[in-house]
Each structure stands twice: as structure tokens, then as C-alpha cells.
C-alpha positions as CSV (number, residue, x, y, z in Angstrom):
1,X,-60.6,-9.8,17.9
2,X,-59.2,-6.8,16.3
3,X,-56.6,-5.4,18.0
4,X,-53.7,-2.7,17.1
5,X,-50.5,-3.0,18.6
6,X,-47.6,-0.9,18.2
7,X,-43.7,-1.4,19.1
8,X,-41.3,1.8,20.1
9,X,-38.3,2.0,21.0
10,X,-34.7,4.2,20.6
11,X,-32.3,2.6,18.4
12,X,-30.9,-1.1,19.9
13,X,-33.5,-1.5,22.0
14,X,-34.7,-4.7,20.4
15,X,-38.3,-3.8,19.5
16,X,-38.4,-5.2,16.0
17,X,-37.1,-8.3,17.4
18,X,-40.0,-8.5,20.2
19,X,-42.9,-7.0,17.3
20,X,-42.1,-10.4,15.4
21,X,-41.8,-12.4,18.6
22,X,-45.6,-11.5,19.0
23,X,-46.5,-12.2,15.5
24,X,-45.1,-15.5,15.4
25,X,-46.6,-16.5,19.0
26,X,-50.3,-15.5,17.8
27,X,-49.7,-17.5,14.3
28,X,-49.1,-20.8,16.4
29,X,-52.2,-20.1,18.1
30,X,-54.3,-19.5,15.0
31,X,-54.9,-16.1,15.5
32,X,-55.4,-13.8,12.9
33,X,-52.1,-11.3,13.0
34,X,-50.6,-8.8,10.6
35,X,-46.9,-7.6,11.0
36,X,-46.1,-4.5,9.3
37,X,-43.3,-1.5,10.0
38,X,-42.9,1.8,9.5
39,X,-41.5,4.0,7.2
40,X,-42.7,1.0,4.7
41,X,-44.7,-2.3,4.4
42,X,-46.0,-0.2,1.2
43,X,-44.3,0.0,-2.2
44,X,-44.5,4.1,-1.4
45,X,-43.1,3.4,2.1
46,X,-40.0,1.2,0.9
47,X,-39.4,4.1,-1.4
48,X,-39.3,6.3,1.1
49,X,-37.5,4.6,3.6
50,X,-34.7,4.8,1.7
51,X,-34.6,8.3,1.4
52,X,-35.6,9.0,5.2
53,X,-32.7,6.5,6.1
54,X,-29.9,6.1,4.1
55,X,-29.7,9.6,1.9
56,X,-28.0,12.8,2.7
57,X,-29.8,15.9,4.6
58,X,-33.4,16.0,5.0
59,X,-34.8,19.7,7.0
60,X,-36.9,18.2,10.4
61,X,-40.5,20.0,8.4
62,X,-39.8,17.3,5.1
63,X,-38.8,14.2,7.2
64,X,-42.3,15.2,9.2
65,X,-44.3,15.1,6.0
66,X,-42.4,12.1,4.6
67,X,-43.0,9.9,7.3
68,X,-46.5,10.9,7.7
69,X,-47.4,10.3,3.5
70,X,-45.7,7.2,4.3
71,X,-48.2,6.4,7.1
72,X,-51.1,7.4,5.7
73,X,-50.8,5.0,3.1
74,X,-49.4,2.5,5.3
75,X,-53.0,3.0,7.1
76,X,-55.2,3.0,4.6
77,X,-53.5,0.2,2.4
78,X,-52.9,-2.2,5.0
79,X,-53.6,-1.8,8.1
80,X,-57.4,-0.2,8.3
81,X,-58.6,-3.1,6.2
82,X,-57.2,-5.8,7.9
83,X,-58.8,-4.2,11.3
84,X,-61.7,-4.3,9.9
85,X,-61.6,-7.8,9.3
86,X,-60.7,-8.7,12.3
87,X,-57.2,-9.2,12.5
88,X,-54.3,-8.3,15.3
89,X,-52.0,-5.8,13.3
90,X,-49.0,-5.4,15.0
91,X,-47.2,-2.2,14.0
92,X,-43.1,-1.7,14.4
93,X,-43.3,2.2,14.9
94,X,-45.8,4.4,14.6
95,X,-47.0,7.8,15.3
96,X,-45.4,7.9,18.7
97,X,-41.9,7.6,16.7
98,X,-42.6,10.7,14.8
99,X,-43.2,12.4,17.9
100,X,-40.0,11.0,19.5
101,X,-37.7,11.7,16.6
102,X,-39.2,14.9,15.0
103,X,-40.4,16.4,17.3
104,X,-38.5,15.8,21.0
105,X,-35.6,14.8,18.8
106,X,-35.3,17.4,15.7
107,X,-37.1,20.1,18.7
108,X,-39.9,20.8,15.9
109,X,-43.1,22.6,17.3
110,X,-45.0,19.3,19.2
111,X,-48.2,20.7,18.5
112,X,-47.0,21.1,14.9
113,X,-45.9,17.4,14.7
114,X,-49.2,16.6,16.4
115,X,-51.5,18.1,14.0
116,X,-49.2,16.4,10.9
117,X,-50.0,13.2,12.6
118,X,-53.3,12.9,13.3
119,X,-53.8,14.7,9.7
120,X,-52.3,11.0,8.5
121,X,-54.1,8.9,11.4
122,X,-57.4,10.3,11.0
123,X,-57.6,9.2,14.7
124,X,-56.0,5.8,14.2
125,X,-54.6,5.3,17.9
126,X,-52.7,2.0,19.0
127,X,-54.6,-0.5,21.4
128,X,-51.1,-1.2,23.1
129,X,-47.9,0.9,22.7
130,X,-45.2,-1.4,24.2
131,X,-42.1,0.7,24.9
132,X,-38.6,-1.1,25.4
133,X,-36.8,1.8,27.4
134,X,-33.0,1.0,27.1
135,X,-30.2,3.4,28.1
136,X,-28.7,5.1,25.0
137,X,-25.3,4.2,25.3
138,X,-26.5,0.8,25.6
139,X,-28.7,0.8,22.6
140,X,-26.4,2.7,20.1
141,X,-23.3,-0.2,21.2
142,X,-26.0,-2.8,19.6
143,X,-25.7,-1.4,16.4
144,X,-23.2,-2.2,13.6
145,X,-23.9,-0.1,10.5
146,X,-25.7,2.9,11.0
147,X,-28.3,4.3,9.5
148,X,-28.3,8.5,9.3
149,X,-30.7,8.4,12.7
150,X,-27.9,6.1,14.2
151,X,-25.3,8.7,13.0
152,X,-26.8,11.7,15.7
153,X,-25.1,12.8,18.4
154,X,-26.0,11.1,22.0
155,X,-27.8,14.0,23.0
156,X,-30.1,13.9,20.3
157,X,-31.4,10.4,21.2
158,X,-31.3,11.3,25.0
159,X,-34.1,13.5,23.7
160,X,-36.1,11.1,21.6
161,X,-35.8,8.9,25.1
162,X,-37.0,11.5,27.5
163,X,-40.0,12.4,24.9
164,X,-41.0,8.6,24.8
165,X,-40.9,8.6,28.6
166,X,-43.1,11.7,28.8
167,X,-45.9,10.4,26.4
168,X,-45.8,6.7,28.1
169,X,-46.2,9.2,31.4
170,X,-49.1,11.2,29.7
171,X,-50.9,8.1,28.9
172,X,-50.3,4.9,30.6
173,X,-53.6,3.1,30.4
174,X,-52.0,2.4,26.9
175,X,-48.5,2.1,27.1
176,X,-46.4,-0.5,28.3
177,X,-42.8,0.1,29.6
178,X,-40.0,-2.6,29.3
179,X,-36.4,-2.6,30.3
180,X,-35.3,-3.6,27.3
181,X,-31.7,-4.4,28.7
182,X,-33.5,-7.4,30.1
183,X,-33.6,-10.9,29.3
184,X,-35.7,-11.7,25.3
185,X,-37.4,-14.2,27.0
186,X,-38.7,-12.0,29.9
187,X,-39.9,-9.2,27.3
188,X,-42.0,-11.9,25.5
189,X,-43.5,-12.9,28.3
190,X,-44.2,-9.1,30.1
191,X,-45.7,-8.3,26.3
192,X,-47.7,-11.4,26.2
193,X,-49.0,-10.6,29.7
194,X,-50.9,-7.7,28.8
195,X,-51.7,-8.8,24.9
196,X,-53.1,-12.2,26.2
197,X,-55.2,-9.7,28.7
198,X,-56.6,-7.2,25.7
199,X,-57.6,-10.2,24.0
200,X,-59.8,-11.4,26.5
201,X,-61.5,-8.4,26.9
202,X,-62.7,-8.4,23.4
């Protein structure tokens, strides 16, 4: 029944909201399921969220390396052991993010940001990437306070957008795409949809 399912998104587009739709649906069916998020759900991770989101300045090359030590340990801490006993982990951000922000985003070297992240994944790949594709202006007038990602110009998360629609393009046998602009309702169900069709298969 193991299963590893990630949520992505641009800021606003509701994916934390939809990863702990999902969690909650599979607890009321007694299904084993672990929510977790990135940077965090460590002690190391909370530590460095603050610094990736909330301090001053960080060069793209550190913010790589950060968020990758933080999912490193993220992996092998919580989420490779509770695959291995079975359980749906359900993952807001992952890998894909880095690749979004750092490297379409920040414009670092992809194969650069590619060879960080698979350094920290040793080859950990989601089951299910669910992508909630939103327009930016729509996303960013979601948002109340801001965090220092928030705080980039438009054409910096145009960026992370366009390289989120390019990897779902590379590989869409495992991503799914969502308007997020519509309906929560209508997300839950379009996720559920395909989840409720992995599960099966296992």
C-alpha cells in the first residue's frame, strides 16, 4: 500500500490545503497516511525553514544546499521508514520545488540543481506529483503576509511556473495538472481520482 505522493504548486495556489484534504480523506478510511512538508517536518527542517523563509539574503547555491540537507533528513527521518512500513506519505513540496524555485526561478545551472537533488533523494521519486497550476497574479492576491519567496518580483514566479509546466510536460505518466483557480471541492475529487486508481494497482 505504500504509496508517495507529492503536492506543488506556486504561491496561492492552495496545494497545502488540498495535501491535507487527502490526508484527512484516507484517515476516515483507515488507511495508513503520513503528512509531512517541506523545508521541515524535522526539528533540522523547522530550523531551517526559518532561515530559508523569513531571514535576510540567502545566494541561490546556499538556498540549493539548505533545502536539500533539509530533505535529506526529512527522507531518511520520516519518510523512508514509514514507506517501508507501508504507509501513504503524502509530501507538501518536494524536489520538484527545488527545481521550480532554484533552479527555473533563481536561473541556477538545472543540471547543477539536479545533481544537488538526487545527491539528497538517493533516487527517492514521487508516485504522484499533483500540480495546482494557477495564474500568478491570481495566486500572489491570495496571500496576506509574505514570506521572502512571496516578496519576488512577478517575473520571477512566472518562471518557477513555466519550469513546473515543463517538468509536468517532460513527465506526465507522473504528474497530475489542476487548475487550481477551480472549485476545492472539484480538486479533491480530480486528486482522489487518480490516488483512489494508484491504490488499486498495488
Amino acid at each position: 500500500m505504500a504509496l508517495f505522493i507529492t503536492f506543488e504548486g506556486g504561491e496561492g495556489s492552495g496545494k497545502s490545503t488540498q495535501a491535507r484534504a487527502l490526508y484527512r480523506h484516507l484517515l476516515s478510511l483507515d488507511i495508513p497516511v503520513l503528512l509531512t512538508h517541506e523545508p521541515g517536518g524535522t526539528p533540522l527542517g523547522r530550523s531551517l525553514r526559518r532561515w530559508l523563509k523569513d531571514k535576510g539574503q540567502i545566494d541561490p547555491v546556499t538556498e540549493l544546499l539548505l533545502f536539500n540537507a533539509s530533505r535529506a533528513h526529512l527522507i531518511s527521518e520520516v519518510i523512508r521508514p514509514a514507506l517501508d512500513q507501508g504507509t501513504v506519505v503524502i509530501c507538501d513540496r518536494f524536489a520538484e520545488s527545488t527545481m521550480a524555485y532554484q533552479g527555473y526561478g533563481r536561473r541556477l545551472d538545472l543540471d547543477l540543481v539536479n545533481t544537488v537533488n538526487n545527491a539528497a533523494t538517493q533516487g527517492l521519486k514521487p508516485d504522484l506529483v499533483v500540480f495546482l497550476n494557477i495564474p500568478v497574479d491570481h495566486g500572489l492576491a491570495r496571500k496576506g503576509s509574505r514570506d521572502r519567496f512571496e516578496r519576488e518580483d512577478v517575473a520571477f514566479h512566472e518562471r518557477v511556473r513555466a519550469g513546473y509546466l515543463q517538468m509536468a510536460g517532460d513527465d506526465p505518466e507522473r504528474w497530475l495538472i489542476i487548475d487550481g483557480r477551480l472549485p476545492k471541492s472539484d480538486i479533491q475529487r480530480l486528486v482522489w481520482n487518480r490516488v483512489q486508481r494508484l491504490l488499486n494497482l498495488r
